[in-house]
C-alpha positions as CSV (number, residue, x, y, z in Angstrom):
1,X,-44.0,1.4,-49.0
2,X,-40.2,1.0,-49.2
3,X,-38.9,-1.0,-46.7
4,X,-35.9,0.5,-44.3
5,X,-32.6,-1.1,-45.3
6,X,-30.8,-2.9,-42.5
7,X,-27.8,0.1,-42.4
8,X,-30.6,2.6,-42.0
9,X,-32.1,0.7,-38.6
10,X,-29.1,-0.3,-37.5
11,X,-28.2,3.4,-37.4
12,X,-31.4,4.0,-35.8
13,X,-30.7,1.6,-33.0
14,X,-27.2,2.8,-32.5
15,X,-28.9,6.4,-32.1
16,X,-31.4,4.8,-29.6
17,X,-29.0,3.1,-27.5
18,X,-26.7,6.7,-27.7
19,X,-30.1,8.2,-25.8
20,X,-30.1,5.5,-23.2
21,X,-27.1,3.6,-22.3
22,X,-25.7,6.7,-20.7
23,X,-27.9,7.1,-18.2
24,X,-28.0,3.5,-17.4
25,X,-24.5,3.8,-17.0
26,X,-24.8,6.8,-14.8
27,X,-27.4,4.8,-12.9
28,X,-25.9,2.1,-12.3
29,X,-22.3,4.3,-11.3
30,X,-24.7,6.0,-8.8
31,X,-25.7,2.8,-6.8
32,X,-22.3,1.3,-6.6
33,X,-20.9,4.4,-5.3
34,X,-23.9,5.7,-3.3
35,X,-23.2,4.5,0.7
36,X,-25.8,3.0,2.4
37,X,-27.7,5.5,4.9
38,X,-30.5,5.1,7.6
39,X,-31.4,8.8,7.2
40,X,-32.5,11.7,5.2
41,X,-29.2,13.4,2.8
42,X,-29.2,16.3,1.3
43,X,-26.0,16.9,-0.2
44,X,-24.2,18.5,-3.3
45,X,-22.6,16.5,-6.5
46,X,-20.6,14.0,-4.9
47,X,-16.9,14.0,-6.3
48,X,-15.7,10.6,-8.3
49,X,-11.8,11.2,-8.5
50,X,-9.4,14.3,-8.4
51,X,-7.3,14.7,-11.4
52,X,-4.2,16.7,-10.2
53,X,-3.2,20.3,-12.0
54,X,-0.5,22.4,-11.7
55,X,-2.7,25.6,-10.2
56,X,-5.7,23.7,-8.7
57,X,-6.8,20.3,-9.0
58,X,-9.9,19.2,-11.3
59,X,-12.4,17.3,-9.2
60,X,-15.1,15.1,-11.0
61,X,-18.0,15.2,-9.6
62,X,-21.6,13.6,-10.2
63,X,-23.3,16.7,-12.1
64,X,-20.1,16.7,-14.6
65,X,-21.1,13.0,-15.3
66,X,-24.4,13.6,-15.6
67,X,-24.1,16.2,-17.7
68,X,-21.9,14.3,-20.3
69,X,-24.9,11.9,-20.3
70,X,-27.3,14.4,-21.1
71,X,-25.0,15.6,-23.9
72,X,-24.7,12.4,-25.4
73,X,-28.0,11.5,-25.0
74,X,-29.0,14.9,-26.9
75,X,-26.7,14.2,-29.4
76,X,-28.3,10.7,-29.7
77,X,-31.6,12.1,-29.9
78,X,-30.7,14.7,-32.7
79,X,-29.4,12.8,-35.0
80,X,-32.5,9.9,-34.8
81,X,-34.9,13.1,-35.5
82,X,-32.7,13.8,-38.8
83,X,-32.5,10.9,-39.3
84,X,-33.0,10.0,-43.3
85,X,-34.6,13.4,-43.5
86,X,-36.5,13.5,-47.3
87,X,-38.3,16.2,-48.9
88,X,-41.9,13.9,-50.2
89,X,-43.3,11.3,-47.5
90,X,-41.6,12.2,-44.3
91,X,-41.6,10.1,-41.5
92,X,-43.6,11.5,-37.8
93,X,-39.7,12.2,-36.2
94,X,-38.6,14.5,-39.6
95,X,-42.5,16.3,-38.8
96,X,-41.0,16.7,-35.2
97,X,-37.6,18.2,-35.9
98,X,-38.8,20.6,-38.6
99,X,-41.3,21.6,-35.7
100,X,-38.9,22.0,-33.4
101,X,-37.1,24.1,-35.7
102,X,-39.5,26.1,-36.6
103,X,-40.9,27.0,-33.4
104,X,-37.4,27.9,-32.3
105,X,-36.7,29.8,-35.3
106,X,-40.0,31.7,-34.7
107,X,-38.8,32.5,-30.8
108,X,-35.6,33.9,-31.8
109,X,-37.4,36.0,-34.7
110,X,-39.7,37.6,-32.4
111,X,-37.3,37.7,-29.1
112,X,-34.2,39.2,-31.0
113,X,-35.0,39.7,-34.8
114,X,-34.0,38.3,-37.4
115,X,-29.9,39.8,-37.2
116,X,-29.5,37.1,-34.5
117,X,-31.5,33.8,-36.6
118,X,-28.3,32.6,-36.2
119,X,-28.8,32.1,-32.6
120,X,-31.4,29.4,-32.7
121,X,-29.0,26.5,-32.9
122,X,-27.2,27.8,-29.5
123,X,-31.0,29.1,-27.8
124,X,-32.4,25.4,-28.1
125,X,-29.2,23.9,-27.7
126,X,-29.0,25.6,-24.2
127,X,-32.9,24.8,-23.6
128,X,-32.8,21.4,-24.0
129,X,-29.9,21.0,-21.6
130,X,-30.9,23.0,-19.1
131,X,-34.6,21.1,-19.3
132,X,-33.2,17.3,-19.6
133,X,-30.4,18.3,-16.9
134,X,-33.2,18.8,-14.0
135,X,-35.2,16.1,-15.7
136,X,-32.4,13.7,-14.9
137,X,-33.9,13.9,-11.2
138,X,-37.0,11.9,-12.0
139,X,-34.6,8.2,-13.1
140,X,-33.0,8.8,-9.5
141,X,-30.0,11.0,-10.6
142,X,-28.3,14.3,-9.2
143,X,-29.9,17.0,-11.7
144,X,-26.3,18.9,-12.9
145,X,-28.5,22.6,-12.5
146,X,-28.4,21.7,-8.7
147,X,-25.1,21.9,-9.2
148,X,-23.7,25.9,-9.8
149,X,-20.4,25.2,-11.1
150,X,-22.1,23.7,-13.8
151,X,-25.1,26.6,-14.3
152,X,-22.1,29.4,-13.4
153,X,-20.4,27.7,-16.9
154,X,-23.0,28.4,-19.2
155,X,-23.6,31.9,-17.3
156,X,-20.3,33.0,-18.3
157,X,-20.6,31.6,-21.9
158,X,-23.9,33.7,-22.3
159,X,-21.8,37.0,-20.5
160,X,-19.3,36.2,-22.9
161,X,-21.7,36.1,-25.7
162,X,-23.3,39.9,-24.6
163,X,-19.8,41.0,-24.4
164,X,-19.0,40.1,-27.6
165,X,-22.1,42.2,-29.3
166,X,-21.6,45.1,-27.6
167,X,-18.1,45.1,-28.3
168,X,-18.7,45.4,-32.1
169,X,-18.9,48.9,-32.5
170,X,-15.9,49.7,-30.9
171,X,-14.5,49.0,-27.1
172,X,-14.4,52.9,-26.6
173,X,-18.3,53.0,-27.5
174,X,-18.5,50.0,-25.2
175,X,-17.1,52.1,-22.2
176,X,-18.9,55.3,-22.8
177,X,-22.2,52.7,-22.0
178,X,-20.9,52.7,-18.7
179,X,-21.4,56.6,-18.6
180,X,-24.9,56.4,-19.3
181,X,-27.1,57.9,-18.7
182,X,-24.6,60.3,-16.7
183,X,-21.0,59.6,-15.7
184,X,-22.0,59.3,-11.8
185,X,-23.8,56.2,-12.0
186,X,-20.7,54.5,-14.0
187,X,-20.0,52.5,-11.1
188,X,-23.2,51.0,-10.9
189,X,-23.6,50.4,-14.3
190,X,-20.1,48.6,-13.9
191,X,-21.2,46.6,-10.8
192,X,-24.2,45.8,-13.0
193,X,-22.6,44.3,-15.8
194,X,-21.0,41.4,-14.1
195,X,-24.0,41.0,-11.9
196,X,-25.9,39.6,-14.8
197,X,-24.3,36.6,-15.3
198,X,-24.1,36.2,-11.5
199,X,-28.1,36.8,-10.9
200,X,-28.6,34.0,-14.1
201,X,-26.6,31.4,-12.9
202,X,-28.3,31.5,-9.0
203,X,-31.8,32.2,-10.1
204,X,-31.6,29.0,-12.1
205,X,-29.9,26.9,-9.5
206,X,-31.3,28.0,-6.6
207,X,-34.7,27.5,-8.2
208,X,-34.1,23.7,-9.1
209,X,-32.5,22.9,-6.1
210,X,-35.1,24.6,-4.2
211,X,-38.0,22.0,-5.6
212,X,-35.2,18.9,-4.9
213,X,-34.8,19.7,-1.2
214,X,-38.5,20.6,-1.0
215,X,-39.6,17.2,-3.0
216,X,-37.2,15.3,-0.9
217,X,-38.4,16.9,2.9
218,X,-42.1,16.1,1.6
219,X,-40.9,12.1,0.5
220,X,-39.8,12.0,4.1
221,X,-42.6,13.7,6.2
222,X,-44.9,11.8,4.7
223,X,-42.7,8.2,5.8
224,X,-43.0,9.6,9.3
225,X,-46.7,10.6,8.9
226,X,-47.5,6.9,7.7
227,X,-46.0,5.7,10.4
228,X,-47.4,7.8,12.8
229,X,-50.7,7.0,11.3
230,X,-51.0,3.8,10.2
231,X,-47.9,2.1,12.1
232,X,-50.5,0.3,14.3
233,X,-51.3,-2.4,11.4
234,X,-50.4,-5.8,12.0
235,X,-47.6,-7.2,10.7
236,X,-45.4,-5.2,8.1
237,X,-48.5,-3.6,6.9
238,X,-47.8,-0.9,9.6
239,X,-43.9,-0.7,8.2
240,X,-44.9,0.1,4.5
241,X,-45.1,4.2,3.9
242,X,-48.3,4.0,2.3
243,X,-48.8,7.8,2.6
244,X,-45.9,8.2,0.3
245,X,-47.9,6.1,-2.9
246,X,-48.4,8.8,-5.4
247,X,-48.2,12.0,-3.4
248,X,-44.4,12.7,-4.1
249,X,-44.8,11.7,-7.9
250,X,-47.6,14.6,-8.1
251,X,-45.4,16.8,-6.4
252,X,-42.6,16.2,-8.4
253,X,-44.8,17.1,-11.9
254,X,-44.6,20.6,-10.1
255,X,-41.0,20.4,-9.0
256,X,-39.1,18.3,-11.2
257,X,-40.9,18.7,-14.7
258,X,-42.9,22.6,-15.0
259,X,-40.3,24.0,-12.7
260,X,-37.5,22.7,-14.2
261,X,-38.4,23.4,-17.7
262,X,-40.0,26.4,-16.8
263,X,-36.3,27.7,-15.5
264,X,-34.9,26.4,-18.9
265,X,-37.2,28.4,-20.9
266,X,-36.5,31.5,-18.7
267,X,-32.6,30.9,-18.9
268,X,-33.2,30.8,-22.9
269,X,-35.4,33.8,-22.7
270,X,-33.0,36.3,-20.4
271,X,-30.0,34.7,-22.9
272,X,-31.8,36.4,-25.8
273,X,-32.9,39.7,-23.9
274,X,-28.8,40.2,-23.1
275,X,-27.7,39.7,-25.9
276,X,-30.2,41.6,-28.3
277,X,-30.7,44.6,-25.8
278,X,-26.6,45.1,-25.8
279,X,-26.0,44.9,-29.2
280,X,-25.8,48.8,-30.6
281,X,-28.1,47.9,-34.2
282,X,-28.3,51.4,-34.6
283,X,-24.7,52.7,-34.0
284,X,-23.4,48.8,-35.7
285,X,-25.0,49.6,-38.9
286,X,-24.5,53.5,-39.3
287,X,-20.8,52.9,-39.0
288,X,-20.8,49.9,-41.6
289,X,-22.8,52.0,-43.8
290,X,-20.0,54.6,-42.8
291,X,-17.3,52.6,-44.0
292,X,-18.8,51.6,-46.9
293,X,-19.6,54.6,-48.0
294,X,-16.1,55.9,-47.4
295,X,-14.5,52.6,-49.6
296,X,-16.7,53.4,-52.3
């Protein structure tokens, strides 16, 4: 077997550290900044610094940091799976990130056909992001989809996205969508079409901050419970929250880790029912065929 030259791990460590020094570093900005408190908070992304602007001022908050970790981390993590990629003996991580592709290339094939396989780098770009941000929650850190500035952002992206598809056949075919399937309900259909990026953006945050305040009101119920219940030990045996050993980690498989990616997958799946369902195939490639017929 040949042996890895010492570029190719350095590399690899470099890609390592690129997966984990940034949440260290957003751990460690979170306990110098985080004031002590005696009770229970539940609070929103708190704000770093304000960086003055001429119309409104830019405030950077928690969930911005945190999501420039997960970035980086993700970024990190790709390129250690492509890492020295080689077409005879490949190594477990290249067997991973051909996986991944391929699974990913498979769910875009089957949600949206294969016009949109060019999708698949921006569907499990968007997955993973949304999944690791909510995963953040289990090292300690604010999860950035509790936050919906950040989940509003890629809401708008996705709206900008269906725009854009069903704008290729025309922006007077566009409009006469809003007619359909008489001219009376044009104001719902209108009222509808910005409510979709709306109804994306709070079904995914409310949903992950939902399980947050829930896991949170459960940690803390079950300190009072404890000492309710068992505060009559002797000694600081009846001070330690014994009811709260392994009950919250359960809970927080439910809430933190199948909730959360469960509301990435969703996110991914409704991002790929938008955009395929508002694209005009039919109409797009009559009029192509159209024009080409007419050049010729």
């Amino acid at each position: 077997m040949k042996q890895k030259s010492i570029g190719f791990i350095v590399a690899d460590v470099i890609y390592i550290l690129m997966m984990i020094l940034p949440f260290l570093a957003a751990i460690t900005l979170k306990v110098l900044t985080t004031p002590l408190s005696d009770g229970v908070e539940i609070t929103g992304a708190r704000i770093f610094f304000t960086i003055p602007m001429p119309i409104q001022d830019l405030l950077v908050t928690e969930s911005q940091i945190n999501s420039l970790c997960v970035m980086i981390a993700l970024f990190g993590l790709c390129l250690f799976l492509t890492h020295g990629l080689k077409t005879k003996n490949i190594s477990v991580r290249q067997h991973l990130a051909e996986w991944i592709v391929e699974k990913v290339d498979k769910l875009v094939n089957d949600s949206m056909g294969n016009y949109f396989m060019n999708f698949a780098p921006f569907i499990i770009a968007i997955l993973a992001l949304s999944a690791f941000s909510s995963f953040t929650c289990l090292i300690g850190l604010f999860p950035p989809t509790s936050d919906i500035n950040i989940v509003a952002g890629w809401a708008v992206l996705v709206f900008i996205l269906i725009t854009y598809n069903k704008l290729k056949c025309g922006p007077v075919h566009y409009l006469k969508g809003f007619a359909e399937p008489v001219a009376f309900l044009a104001p719902i259909n209108f009222i509808s079409e910005f409510a979709t990026p709306i109804s994306m953006a709070f079904r995914h945050y409310g949903n992950v901050l939902s399980g947050s305040v829930i896991s949170v009101l459960i940690a803390t119920a079950l300190q009072g419970l404890s000492n309710l219940v068992l505060g009559w030990l002797p000694g600081f045996l009846g001070e330690i929250p014994f009811l709260q050993v392994g009950i919250p980690a359960v809970l927080s498989i439910y809430f933190d880790v199948f909730s959360g990616g469960l509301q990435a997958f969703i996110f991914a799946m409704l991002t790929m029912m938008y955009v395929a369902d508002g694209f005009p195939m039919e109409e797009y490639f009559a009029r192509k065929k159209a024009k080409q017929d007419k050049q010729h």
